[in-house]
MMTF fields as JSON, N, C-alpha, C and O atoms, coordinates in Angstrom:
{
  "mmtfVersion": "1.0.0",
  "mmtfProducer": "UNKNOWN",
  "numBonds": 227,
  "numAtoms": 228,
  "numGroups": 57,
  "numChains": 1,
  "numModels": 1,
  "chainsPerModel": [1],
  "groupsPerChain": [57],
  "chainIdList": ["A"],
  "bondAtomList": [4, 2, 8, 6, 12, 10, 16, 14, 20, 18, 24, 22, 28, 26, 32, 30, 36, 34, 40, 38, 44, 42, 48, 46, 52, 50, 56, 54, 60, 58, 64, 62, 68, 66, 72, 70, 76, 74, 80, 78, 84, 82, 88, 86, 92, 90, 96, 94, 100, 98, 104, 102, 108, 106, 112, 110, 116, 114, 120, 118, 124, 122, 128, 126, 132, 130, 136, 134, 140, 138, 144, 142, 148, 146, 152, 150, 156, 154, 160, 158, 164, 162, 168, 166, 172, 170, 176, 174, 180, 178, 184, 182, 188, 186, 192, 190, 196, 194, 200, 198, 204, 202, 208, 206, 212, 210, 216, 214, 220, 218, 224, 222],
  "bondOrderList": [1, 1, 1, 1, 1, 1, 1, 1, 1, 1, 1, 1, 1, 1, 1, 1, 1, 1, 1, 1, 1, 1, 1, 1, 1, 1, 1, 1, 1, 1, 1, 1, 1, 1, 1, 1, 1, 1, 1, 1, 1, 1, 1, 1, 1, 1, 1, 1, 1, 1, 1, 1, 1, 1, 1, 1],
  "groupList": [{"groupName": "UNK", "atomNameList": ["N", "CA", "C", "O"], "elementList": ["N", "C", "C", "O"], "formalChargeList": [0, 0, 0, 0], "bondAtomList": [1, 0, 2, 1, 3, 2], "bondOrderList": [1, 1, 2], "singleLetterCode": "X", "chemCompType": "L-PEPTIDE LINKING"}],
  "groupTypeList": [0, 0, 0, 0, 0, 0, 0, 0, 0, 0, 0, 0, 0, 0, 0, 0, 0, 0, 0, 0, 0, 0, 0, 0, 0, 0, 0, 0, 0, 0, 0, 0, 0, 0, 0, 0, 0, 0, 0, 0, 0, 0, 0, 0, 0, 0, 0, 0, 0, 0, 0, 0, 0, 0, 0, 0, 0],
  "groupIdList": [1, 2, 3, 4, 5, 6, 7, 8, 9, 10, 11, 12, 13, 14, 15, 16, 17, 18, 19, 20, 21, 22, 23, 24, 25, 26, 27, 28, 29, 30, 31, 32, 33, 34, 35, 36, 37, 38, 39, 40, 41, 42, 43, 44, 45, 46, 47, 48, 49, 50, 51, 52, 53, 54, 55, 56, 57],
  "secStructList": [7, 7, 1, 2, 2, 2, 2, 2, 2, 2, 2, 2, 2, 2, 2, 2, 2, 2, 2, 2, 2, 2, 2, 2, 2, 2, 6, 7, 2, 2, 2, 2, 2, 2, 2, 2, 2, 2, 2, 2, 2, 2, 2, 2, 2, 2, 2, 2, 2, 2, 2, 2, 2, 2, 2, 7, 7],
  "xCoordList": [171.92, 170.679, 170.16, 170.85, 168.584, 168.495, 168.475, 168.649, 168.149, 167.943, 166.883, 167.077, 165.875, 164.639, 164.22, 163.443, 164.972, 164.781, 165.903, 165.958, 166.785, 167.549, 166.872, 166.772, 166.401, 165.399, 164.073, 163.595, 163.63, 162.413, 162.907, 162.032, 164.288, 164.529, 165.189, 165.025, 165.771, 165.799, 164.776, 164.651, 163.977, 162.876, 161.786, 160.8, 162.329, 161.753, 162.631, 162.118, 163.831, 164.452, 164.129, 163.894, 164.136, 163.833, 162.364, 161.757, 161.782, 160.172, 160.198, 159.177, 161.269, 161.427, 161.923, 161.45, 163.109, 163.594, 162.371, 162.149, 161.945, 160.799, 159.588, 159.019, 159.5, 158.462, 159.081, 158.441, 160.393, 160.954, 160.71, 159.962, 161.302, 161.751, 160.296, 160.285, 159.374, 158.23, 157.697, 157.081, 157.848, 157.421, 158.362, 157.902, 159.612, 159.825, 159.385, 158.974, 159.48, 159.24, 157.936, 158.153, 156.805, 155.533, 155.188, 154.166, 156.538, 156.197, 155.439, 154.747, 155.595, 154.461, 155.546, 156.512, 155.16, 156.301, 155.878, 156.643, 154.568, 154.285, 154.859, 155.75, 154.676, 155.008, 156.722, 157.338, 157.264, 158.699, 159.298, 160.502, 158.415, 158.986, 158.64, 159.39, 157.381, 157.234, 158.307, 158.896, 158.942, 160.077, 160.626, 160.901, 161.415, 162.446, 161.801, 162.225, 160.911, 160.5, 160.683, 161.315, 159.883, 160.619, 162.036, 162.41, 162.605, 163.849, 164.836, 165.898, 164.475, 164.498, 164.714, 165.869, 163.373, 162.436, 163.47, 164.109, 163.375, 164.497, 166.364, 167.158, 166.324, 167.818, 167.846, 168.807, 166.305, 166.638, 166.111, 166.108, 165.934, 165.326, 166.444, 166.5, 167.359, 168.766, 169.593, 169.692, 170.043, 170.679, 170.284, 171.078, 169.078, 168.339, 168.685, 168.809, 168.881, 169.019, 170.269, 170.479, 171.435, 172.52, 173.037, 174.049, 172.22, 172.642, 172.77, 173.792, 171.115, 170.901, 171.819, 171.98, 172.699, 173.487, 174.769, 175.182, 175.23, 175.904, 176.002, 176.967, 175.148, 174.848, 174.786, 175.017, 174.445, 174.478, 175.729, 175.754, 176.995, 178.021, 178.679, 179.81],
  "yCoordList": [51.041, 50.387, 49.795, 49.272, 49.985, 49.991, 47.884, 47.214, 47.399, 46.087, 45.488, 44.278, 45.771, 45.997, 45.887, 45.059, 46.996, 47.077, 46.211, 46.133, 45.581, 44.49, 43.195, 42.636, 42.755, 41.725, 41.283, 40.163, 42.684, 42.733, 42.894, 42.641, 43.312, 43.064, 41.273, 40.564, 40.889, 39.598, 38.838, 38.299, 38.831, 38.036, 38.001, 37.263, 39.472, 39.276, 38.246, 37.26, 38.415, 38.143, 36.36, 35.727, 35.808, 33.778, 33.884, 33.059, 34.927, 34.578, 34.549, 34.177, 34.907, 35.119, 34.092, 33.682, 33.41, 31.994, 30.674, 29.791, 30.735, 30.109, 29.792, 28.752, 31.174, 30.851, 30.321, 29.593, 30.604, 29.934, 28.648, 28.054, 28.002, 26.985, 26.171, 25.5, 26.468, 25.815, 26.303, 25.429, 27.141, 27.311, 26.144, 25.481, 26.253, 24.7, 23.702, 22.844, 23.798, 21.747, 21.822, 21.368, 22.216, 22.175, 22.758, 22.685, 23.362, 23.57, 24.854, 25.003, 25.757, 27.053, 27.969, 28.424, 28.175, 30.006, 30.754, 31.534, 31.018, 32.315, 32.431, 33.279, 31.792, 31.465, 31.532, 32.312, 31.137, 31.636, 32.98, 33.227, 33.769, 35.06, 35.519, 36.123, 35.167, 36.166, 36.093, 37.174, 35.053, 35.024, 35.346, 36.195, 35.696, 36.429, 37.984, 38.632, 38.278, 39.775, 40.094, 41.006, 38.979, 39.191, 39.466, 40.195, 38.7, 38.794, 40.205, 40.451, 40.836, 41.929, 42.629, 42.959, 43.145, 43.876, 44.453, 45.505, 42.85, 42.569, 43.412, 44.123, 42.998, 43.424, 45.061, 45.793, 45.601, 46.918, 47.909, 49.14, 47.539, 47.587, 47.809, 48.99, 47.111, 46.493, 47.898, 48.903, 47.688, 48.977, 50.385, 51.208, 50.594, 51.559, 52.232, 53.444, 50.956, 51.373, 51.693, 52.7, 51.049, 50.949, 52.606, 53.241, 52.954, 54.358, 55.279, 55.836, 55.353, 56.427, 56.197, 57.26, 55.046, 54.689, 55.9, 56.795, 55.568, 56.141, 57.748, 58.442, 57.928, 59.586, 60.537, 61.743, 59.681, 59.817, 60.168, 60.762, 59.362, 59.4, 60.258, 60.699],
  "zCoordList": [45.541, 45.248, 46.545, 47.419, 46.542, 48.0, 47.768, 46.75, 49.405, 49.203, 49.047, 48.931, 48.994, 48.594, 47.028, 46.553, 46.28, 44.804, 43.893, 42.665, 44.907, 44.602, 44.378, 43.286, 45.546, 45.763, 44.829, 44.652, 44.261, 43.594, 42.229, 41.401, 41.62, 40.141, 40.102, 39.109, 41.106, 41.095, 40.654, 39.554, 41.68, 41.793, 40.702, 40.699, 39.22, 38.067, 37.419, 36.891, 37.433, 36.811, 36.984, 35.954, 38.022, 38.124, 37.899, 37.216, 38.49, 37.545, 35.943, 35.364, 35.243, 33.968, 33.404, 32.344, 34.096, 33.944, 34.244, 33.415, 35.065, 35.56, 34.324, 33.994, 33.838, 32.7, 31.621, 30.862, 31.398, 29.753, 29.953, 29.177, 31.032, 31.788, 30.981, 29.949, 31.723, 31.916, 30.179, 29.57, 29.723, 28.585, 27.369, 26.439, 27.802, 26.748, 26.893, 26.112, 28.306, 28.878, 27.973, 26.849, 28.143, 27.425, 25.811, 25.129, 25.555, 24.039, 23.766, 22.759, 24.689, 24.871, 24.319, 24.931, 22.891, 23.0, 23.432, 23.999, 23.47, 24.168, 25.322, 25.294, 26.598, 28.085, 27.573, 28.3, 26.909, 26.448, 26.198, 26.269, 25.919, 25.527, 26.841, 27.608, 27.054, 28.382, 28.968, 29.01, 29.563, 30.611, 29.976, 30.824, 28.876, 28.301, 28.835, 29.793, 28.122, 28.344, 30.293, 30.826, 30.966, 32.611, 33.234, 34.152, 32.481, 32.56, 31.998, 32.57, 31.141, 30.411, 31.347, 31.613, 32.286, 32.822, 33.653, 33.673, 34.672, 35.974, 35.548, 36.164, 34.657, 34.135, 33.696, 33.932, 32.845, 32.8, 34.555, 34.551, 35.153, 36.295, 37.114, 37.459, 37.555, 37.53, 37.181, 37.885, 36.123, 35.54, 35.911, 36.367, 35.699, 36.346, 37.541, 37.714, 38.646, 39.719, 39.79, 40.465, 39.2, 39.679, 38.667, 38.963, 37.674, 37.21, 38.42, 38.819, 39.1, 40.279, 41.294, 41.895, 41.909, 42.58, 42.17, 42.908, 40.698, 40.331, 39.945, 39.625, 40.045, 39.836, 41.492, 41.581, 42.585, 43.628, 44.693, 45.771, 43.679, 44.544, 43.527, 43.73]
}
């Protein structure tokens, strides 16, 4: 997985935490799922990469 597409499923992944975060403190479910659904994203994104990793070697 390059480091690049590491960096960028991360960086869904705390934007995803980030919104729950802020979606309880304020009582917002919507802004709650989203970061769940970000977080998702980041994680199937994640896997993704690390399949082609694996098919590679």
């Amino acid at each position: 997985m390059g480091a690049d597409d590491k960096a960028a499923n991360t960086a869904d992944k705390l934007k995803g935490k980030v919104k729950e975060a802020a979606g309880k403190a304020v009582g917002n479910e919507r802004l709650q799922a989203e970061g769940k659904v970000d977080q998702v994203k980041g994680d199937a994104k994640q896997a993704v990469e690390k399949a082609k990793d694996a098919l590679k070697d």
